[in-house]
N, C-alpha and C positions, 0 to 999 in steps of 0.2 A: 134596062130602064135606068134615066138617069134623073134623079130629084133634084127641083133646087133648093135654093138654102131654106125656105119657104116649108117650101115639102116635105125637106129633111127634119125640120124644127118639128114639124104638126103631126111626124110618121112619129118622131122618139118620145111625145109626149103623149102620143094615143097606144103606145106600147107600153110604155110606162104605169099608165092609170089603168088599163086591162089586165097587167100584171100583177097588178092587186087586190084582184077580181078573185082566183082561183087562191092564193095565198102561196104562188108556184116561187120556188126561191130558182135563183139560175144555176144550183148542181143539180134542182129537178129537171129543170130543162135540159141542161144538160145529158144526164142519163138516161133521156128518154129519144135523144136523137143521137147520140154517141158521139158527142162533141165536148170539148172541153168547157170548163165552164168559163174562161177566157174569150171563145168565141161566141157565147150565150150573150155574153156583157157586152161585147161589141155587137150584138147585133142588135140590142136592145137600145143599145146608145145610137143605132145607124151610121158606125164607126168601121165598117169591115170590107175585107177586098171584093167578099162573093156573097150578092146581093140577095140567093137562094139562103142562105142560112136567115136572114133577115124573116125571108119568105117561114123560113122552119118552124120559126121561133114564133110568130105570130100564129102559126095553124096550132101549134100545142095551148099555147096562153088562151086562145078563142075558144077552142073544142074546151078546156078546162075549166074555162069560166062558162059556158054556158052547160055543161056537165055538174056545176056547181048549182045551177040556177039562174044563173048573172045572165044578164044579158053587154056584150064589150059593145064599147065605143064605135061606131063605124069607123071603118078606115078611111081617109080622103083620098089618100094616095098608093095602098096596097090592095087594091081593090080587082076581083078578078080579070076586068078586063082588060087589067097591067101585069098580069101571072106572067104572062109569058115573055114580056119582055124582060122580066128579070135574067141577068146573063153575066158574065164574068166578064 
């Protein structure tokens, strides 16, 4: 799946603001997908070679914030019916 700049803009600011939802810092995220916290940041930022970590990053922030109570932002453009075209 490929976003445009559009896309890209409205995906890293609705990950951003759900991120502060659950209180999740990105060596939580990290540790909980077995990723460095380097590629946390980059997916966060929508700055990364492999579009699934993106995917990773957003299913732990979501499940955490509504585990919290929160209800996140809808996504415009990670939205299931685009799961699957996420791809390297």
């Amino acid at each position: 799946m490929s976003l445009n700049n559009a896309q890209l803009d409205a995906t890293r600011r609705e990950l951003a603001t759900n991120l502060q939802l659950p209180g999740l810092t990105a060596a939580d995220i990290a540790a909980r997908l077995d990723l460095d916290e380097d590629e946390v940041t980059r997916a966060i930022a929508v700055d990364i070679a492999d579009p699934r970590h993106v995917w990773m990053v957003r299913n732990i922030i979501e499940t955490a914030a509504r585990d919290n109570g929160a209800e996140p932002v809808p996504d415009s453009s990670l939205t299931e019916a685009n799961r699957s075209r996420a791809t390297t």
